[in-house]
Biopython code that builds the backbone (N, CA, C, O; Angstrom):
import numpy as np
from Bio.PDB.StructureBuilder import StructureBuilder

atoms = [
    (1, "UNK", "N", (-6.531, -10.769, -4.451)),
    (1, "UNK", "CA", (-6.671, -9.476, -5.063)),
    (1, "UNK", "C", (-5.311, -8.800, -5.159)),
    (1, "UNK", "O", (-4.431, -8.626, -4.317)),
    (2, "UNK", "N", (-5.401, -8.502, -6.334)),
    (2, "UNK", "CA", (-3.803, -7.427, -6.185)),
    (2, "UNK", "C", (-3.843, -5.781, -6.661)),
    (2, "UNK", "O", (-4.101, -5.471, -7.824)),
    (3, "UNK", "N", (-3.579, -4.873, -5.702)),
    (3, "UNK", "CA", (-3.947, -3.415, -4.894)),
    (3, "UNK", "C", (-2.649, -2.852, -5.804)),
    (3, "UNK", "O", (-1.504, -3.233, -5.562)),
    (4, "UNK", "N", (-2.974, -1.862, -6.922)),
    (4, "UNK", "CA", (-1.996, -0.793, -6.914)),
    (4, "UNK", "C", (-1.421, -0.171, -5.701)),
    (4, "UNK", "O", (-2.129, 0.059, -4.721)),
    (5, "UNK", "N", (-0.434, 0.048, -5.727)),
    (5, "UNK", "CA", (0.817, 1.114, -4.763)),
    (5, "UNK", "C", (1.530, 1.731, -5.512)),
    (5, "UNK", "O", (1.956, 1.693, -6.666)),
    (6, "UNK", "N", (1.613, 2.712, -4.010)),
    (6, "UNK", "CA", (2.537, 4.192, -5.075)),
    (6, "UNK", "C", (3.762, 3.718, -3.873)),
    (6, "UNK", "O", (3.790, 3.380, -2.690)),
    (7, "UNK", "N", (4.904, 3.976, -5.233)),
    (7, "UNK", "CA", (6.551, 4.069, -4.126)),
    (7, "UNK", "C", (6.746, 5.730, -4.319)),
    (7, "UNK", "O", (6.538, 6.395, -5.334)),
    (8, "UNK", "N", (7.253, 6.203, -2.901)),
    (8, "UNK", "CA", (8.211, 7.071, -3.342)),
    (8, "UNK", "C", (8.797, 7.307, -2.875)),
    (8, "UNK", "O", (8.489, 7.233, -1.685)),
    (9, "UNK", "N", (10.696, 8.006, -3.241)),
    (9, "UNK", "CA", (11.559, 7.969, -2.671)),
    (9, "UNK", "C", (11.798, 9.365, -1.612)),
    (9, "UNK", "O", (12.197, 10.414, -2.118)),
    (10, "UNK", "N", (11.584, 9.300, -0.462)),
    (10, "UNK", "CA", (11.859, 10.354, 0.193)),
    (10, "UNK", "C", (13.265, 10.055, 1.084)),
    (10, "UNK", "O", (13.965, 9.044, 1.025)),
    (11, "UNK", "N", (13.464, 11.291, 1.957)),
    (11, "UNK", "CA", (14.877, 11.739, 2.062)),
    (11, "UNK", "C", (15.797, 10.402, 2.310)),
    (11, "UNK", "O", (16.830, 10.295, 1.649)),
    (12, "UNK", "N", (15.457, 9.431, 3.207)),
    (12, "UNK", "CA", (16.330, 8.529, 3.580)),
    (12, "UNK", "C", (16.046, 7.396, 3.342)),
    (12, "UNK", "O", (16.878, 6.529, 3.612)),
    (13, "UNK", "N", (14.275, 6.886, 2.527)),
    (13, "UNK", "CA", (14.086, 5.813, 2.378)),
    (13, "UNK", "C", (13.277, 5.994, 1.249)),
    (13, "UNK", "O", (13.305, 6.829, 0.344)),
    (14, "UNK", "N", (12.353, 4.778, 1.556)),
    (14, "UNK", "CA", (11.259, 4.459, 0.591)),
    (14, "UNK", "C", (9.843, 4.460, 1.105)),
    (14, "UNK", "O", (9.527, 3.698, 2.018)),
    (15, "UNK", "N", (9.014, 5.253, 0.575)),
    (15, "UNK", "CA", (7.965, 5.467, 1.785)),
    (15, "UNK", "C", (6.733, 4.073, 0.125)),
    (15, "UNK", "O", (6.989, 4.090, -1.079)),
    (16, "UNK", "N", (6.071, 3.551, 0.521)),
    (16, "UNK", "CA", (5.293, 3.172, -0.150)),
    (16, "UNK", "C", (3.505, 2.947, 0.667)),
    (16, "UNK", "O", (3.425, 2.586, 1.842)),
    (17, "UNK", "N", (2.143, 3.248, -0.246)),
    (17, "UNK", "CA", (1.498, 3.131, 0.531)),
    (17, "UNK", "C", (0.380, 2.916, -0.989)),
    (17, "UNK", "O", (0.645, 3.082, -2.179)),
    (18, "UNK", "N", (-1.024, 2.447, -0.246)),
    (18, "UNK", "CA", (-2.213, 1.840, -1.413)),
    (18, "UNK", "C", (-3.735, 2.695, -1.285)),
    (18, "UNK", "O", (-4.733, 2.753, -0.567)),
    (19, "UNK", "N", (-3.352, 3.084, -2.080)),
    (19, "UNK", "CA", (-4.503, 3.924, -2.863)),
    (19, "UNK", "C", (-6.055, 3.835, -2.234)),
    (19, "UNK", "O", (-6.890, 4.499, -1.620)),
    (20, "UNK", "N", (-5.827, 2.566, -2.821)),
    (20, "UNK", "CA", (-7.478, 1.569, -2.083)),
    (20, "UNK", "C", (-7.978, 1.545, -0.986)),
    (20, "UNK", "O", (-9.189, 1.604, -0.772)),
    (21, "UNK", "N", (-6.435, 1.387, 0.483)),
    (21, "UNK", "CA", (-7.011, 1.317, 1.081)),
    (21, "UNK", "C", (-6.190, 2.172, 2.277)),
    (21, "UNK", "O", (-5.052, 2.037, 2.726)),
    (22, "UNK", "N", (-7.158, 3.010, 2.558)),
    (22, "UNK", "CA", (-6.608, 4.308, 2.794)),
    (22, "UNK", "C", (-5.926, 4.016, 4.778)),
    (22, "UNK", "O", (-6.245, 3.080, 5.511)),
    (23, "UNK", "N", (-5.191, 4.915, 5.034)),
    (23, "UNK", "CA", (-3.808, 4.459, 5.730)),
    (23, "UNK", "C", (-3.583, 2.998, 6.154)),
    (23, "UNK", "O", (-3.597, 2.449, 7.255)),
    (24, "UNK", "N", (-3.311, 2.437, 4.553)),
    (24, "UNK", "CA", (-2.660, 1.161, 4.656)),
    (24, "UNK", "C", (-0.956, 1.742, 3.805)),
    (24, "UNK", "O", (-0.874, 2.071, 2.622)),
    (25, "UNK", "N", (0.194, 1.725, 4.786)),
    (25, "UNK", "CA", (1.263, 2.601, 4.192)),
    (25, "UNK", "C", (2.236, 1.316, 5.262)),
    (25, "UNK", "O", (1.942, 0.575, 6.201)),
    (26, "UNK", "N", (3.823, 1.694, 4.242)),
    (26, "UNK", "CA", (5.138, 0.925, 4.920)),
    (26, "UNK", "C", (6.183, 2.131, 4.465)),
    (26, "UNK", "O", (6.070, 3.115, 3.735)),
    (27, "UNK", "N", (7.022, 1.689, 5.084)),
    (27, "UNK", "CA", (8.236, 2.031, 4.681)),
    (27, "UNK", "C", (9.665, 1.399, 4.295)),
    (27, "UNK", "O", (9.544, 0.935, 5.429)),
    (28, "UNK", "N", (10.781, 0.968, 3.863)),
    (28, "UNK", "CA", (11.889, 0.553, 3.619)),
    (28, "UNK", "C", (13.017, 1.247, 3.493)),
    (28, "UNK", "O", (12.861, 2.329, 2.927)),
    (29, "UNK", "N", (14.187, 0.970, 3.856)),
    (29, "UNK", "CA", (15.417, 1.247, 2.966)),
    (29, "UNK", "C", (15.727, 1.174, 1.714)),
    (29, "UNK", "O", (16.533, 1.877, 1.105)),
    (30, "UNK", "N", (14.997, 0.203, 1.273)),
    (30, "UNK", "CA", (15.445, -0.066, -0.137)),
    (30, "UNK", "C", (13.820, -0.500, -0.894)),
    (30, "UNK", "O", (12.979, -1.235, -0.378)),
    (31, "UNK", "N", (13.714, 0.213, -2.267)),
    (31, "UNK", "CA", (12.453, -0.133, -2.650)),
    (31, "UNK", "C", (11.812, -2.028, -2.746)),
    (31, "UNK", "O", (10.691, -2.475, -2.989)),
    (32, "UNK", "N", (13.040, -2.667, -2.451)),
    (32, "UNK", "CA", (12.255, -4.889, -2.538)),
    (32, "UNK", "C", (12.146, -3.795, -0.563)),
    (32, "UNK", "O", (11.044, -3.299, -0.327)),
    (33, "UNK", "N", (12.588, -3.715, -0.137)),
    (33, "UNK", "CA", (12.139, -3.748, 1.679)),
    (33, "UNK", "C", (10.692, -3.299, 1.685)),
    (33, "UNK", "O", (9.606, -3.732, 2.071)),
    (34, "UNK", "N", (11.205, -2.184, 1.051)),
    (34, "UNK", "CA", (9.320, -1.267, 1.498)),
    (34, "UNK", "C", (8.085, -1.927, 0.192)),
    (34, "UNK", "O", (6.988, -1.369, 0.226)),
    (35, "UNK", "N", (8.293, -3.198, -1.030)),
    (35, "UNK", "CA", (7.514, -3.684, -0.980)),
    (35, "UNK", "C", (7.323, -5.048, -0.417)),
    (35, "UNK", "O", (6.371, -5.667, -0.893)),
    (36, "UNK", "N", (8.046, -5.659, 0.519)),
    (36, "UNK", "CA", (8.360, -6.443, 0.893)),
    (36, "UNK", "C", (7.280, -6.009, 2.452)),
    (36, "UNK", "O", (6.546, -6.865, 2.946)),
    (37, "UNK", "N", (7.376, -4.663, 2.993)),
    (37, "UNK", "CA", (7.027, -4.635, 4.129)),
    (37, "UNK", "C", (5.246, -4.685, 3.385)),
    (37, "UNK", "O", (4.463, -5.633, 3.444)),
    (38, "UNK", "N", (5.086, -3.688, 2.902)),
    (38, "UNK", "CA", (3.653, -2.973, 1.948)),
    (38, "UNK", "C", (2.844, -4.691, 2.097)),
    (38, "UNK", "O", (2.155, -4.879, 3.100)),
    (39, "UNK", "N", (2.924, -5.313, 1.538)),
    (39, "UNK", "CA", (2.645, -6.785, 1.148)),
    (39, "UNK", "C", (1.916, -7.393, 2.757)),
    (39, "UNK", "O", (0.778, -7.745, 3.070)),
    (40, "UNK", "N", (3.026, -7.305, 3.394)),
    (40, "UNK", "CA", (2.809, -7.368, 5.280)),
    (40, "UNK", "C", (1.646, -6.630, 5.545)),
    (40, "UNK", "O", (0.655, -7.189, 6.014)),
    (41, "UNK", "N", (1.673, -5.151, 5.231)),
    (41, "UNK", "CA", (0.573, -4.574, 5.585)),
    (41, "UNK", "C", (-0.291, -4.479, 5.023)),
    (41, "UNK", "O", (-1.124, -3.884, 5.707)),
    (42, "UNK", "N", (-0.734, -4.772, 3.906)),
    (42, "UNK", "CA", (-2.070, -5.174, 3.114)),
    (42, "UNK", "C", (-2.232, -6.280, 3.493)),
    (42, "UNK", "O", (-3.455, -6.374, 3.392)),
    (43, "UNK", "N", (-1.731, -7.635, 4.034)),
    (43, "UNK", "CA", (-2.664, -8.578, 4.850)),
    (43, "UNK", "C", (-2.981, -8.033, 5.882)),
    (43, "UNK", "O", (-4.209, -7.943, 5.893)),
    (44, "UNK", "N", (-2.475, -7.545, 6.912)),
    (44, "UNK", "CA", (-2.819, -7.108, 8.296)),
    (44, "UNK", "C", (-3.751, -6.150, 7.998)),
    (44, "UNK", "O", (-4.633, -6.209, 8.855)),
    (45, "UNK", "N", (-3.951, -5.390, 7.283)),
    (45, "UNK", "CA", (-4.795, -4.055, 7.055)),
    (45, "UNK", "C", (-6.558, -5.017, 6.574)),
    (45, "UNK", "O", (-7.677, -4.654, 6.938)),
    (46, "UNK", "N", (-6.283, -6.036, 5.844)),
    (46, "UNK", "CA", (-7.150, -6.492, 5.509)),
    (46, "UNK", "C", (-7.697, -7.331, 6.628)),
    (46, "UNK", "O", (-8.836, -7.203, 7.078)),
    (47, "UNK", "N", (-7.002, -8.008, 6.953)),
    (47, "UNK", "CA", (-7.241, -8.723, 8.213)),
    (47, "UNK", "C", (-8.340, -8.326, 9.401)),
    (47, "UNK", "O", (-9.104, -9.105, 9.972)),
    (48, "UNK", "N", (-8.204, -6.903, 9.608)),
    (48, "UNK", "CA", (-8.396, -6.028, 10.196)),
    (48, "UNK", "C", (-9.955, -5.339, 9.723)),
    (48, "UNK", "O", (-10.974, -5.558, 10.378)),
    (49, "UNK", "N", (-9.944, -4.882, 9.060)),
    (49, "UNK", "CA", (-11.241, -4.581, 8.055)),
    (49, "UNK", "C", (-12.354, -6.101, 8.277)),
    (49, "UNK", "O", (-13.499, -5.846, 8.649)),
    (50, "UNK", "N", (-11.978, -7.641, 8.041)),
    (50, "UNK", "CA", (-13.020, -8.642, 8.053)),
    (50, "UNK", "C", (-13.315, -8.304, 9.521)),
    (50, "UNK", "O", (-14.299, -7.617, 9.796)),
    (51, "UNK", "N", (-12.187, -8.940, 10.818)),
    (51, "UNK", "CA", (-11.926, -8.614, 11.904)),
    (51, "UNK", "C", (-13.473, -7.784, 12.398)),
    (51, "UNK", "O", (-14.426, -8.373, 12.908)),
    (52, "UNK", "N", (-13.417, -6.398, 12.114)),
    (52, "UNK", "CA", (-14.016, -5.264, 12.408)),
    (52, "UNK", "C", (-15.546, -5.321, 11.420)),
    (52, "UNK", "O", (-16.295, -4.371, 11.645)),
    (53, "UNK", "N", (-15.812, -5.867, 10.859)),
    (53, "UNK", "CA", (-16.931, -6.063, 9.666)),
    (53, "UNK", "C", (-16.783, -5.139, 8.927)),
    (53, "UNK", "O", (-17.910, -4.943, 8.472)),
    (54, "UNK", "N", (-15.888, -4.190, 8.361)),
    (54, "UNK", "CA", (-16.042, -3.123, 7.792)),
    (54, "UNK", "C", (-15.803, -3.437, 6.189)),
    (54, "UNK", "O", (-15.144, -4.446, 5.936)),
    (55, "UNK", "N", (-16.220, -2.760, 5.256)),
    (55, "UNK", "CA", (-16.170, -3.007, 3.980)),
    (55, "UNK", "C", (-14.831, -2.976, 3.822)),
    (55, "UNK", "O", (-14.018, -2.365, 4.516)),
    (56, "UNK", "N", (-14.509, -4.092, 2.289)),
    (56, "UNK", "CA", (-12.887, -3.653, 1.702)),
    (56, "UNK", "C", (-13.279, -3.078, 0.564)),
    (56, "UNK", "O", (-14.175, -3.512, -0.160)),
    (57, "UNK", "N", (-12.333, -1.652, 0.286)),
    (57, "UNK", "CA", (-12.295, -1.231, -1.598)),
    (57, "UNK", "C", (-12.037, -2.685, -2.154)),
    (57, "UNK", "O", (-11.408, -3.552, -1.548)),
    (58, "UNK", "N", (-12.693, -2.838, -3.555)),
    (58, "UNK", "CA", (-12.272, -3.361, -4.510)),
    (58, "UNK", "C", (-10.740, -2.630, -5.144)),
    (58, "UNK", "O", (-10.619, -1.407, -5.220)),
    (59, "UNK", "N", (-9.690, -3.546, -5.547)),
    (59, "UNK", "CA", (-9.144, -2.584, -6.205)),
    (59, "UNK", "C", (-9.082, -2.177, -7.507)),
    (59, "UNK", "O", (-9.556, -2.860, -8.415)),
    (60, "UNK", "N", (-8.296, -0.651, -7.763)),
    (60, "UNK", "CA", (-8.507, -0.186, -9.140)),
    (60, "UNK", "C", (-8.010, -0.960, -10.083)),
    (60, "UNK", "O", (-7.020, -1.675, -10.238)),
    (61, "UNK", "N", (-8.955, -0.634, -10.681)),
    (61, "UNK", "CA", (-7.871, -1.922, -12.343)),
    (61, "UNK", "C", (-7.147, -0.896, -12.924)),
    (61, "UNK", "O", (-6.324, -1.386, -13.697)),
    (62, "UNK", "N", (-7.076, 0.650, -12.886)),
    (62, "UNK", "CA", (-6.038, 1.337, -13.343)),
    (62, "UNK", "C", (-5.321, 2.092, -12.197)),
    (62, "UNK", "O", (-5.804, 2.160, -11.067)),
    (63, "UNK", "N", (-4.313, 2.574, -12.497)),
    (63, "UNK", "CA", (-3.486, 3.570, -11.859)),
    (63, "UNK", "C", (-2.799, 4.647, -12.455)),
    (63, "UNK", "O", (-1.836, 4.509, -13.208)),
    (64, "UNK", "N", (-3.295, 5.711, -12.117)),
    (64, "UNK", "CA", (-2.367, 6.986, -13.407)),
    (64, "UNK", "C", (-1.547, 7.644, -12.410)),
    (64, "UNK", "O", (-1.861, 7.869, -11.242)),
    (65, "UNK", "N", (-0.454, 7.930, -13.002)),
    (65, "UNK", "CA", (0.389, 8.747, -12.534)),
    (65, "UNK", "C", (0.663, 9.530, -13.095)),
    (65, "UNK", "O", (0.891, 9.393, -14.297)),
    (66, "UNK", "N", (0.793, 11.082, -12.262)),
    (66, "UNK", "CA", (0.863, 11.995, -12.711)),
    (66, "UNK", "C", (2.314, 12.765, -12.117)),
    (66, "UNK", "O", (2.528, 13.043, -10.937)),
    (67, "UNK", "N", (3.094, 12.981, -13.108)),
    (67, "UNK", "CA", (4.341, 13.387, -12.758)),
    (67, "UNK", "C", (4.677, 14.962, -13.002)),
    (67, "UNK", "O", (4.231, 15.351, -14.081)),
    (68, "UNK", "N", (5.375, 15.975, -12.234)),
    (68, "UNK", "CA", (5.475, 17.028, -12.458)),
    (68, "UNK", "C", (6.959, 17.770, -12.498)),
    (68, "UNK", "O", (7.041, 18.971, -12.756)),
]
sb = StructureBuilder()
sb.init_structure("model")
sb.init_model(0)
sb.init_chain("A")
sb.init_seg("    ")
for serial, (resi, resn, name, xyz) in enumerate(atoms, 1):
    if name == "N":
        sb.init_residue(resn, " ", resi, " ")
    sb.init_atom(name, np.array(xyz, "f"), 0.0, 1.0, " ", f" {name:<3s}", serial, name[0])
structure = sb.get_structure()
């Protein structure tokens, strides 16, 4: 399955985290780190969810962003 993520750049890094599945979040220095970490934590997050029997979101087939 492949999970939209939102990046965004805050003060000193890259905070990135997934929509779907709610506090499944990383962080990086550099936006390849923090999706590099994100990736890490959507297996473990999922992992975790079978683990526990708990349902997984399907993910969205869209993503809108709304910019201001």
């Amino acid at each position: 399955m492949r999970y939209p993520i939102v990046v965004e750049k805050v003060k000193n890094n890259y905070s990135v985290y997934v929509p779907d599945l709610p506090g499944c979040g990383a962080v990086g220095n550099a936006v390849e780190d923090a999706e590099r970490e994100i990736r890490e934590a959507i297996e473990f997050h999922i992992e975790g969810l079978i683990e526990d029997g708990l349902p997984m979101s399907q993910p969205a087939e869209k993503l809108t962003l709304h910019v201001n």
